[in-house]
C-alpha positions as CSV (number, residue, x, y, z in Angstrom):
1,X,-1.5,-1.7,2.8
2,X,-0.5,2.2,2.4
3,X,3.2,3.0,0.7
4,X,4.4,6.3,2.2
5,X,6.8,8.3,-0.3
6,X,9.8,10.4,1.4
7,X,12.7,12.5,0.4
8,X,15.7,12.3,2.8
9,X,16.3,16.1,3.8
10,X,20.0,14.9,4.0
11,X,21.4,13.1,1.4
12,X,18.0,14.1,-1.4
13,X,17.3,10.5,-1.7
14,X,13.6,9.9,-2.9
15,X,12.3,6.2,-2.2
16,X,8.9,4.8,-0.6
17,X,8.2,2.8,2.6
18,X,5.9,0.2,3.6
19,X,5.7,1.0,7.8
20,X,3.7,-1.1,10.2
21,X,2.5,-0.4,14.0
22,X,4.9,2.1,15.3
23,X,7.5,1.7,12.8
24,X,9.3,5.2,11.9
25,X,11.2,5.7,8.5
26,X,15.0,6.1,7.9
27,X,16.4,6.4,4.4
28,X,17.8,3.2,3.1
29,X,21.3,5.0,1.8
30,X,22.7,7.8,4.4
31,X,20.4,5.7,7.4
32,X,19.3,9.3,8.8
33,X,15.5,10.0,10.4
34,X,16.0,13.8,9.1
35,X,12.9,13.0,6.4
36,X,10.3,15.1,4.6
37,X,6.9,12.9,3.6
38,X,5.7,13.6,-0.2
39,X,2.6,14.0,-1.3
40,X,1.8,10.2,-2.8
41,X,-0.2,9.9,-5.7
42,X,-1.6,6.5,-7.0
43,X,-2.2,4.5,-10.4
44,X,-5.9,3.2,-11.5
45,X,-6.6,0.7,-14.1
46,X,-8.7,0.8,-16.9
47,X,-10.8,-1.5,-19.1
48,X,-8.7,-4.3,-17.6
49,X,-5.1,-3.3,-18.5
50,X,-2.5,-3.2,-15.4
51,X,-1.6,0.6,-14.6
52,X,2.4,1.3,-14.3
53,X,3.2,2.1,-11.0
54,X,2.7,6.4,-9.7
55,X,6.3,5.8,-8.1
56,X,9.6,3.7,-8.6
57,X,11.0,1.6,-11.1
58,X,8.4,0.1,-12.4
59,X,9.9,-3.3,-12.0
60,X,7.6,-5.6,-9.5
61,X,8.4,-5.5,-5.8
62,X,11.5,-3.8,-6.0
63,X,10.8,-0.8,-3.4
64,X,8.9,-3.1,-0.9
65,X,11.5,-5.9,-1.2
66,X,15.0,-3.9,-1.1
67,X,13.2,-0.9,1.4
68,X,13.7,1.7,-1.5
69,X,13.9,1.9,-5.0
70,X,17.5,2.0,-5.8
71,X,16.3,3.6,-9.6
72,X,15.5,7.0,-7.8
């Protein structure tokens, strides 16, 4: 399931969205459309050890449960 990453041209809000079909992105404080996508990078794991997350808190679920991470 791909995590987009976007920063809100309006208000600078960074935060990441899980979209589905024809779902289109607003950010989750000002509620505007005006958005610019980032360049998303991803975490790998090694020799059995959990990677931290590339983006976001860090705590589990947060972003994909509230629509945002609130830390950023």
């Amino acid at each position: 399931m791909p995590i987009f990453e976007y920063r809100c041209e309006a208000c600078g809000h960074s935060f990441e969205a899980i979209l589905f079909g024809e779902q289109t992105p607003e950010c989750p404080k000002c509620h505007t459309g005006k958005l610019e996508k980032q360049l998303s990078t991803f975490a790998v794991s090694k020799g059995g050890h959990s990677a931290a997350p590339a983006a976001g808190c860090g705590q589990a679920n947060c972003c994909m449960m509230n629509g945002g991470c609130e830390v950023n």
